[in-house]
C-alpha positions in Angstrom: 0.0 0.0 0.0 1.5 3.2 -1.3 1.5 6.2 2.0 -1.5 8.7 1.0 1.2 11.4 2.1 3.4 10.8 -1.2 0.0 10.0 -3.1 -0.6 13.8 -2.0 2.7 15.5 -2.3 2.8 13.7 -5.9 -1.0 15.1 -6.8 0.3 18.3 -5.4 3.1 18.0 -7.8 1.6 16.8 -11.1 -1.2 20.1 -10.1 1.8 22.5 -9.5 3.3 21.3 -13.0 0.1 21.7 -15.1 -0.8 25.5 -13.2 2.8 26.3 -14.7 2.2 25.3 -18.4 -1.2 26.7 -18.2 0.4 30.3 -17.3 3.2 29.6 -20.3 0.4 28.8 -22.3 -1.4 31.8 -21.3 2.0 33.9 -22.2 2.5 32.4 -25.0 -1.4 33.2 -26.3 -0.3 36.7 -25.6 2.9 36.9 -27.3 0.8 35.7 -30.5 -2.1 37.8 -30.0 0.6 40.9 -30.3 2.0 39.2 -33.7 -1.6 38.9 -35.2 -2.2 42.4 -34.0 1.1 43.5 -35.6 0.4 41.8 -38.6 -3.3 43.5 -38.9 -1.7 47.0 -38.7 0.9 45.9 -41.5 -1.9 44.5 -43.4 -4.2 47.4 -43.5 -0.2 49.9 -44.3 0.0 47.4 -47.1 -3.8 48.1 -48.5 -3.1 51.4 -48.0 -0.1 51.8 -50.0 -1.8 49.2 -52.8 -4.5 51.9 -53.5 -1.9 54.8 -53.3 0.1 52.2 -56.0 -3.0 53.0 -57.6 -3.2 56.2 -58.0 1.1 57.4 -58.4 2.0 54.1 -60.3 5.1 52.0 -59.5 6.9 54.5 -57.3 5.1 53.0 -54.5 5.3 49.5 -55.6 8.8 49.1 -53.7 7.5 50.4 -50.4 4.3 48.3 -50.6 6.6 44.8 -51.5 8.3 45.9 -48.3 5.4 45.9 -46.5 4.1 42.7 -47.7 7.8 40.9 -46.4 7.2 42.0 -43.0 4.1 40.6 -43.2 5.2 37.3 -44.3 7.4 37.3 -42.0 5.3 37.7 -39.1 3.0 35.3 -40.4 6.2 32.8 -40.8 7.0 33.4 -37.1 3.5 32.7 -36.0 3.9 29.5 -37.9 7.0 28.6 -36.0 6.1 29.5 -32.4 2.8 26.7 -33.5 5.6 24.7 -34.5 7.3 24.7 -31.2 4.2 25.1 -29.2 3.0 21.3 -30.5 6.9 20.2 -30.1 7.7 21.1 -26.4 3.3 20.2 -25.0 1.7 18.5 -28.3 -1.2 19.1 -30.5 -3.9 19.7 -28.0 -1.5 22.9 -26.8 -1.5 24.9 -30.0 -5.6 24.3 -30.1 -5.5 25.6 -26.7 -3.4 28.8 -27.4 -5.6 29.0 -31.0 -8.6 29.5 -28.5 -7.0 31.9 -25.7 -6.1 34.5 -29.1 -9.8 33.8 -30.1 -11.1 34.5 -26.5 -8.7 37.7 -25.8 -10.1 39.2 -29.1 -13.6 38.6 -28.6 -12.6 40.5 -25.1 -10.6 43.4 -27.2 -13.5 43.9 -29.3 
């Protein structure tokens, strides 16, 4: 028969452990939610300059191309923090970070 004390102290541990990746998780949610709000900004600077392409021609085409890196980039990033999200806590992690970005915009909103 196994002592309920170390039954406890293990419980305790295992609950300790998941509070922690919960709050990483949380963090992490965060540290997204500021690339997708990044990327929105860069997106509407790019549909700006598009129109203004527009209207002056291809002296703006440079500057909007520019624009449209960053964004790829950022989105690239996002892909790659996914990436390691599933890596280091699996699968079930990146849906749960997917779903703290969709619940901290409906709040922003």
């Amino acid at each position: 028969m196994q002592d309920p004390a170390a039954t406890a102290r293990a419980a305790l541990g295992g609950i300790k452990e998941a509070v922690k990746v919960g709050k990483e998780i949380n963090e992490t949610a965060k540290e997204v939610n500021a690339f997708l709000d990044e990327e929105a900004r860069a997106r509407v600077a790019w549909k700006r300059k598009q129109q203004q392409i527009e209207r002056r021609g291809d002296m703006m085409f440079m500057t909007a191309y520019e624009e449209y890196k960053i964004i790829r980039q950022i989105k690239d990033a996002e892909a790659e923090m996914y990436r390691q999200i599933e890596v280091e806590y699996g699968r079930s992690a990146v849906s749960e970070v997917k779903s703290l970005i969709t619940q901290m915009r409906d709040r922003k909103s």
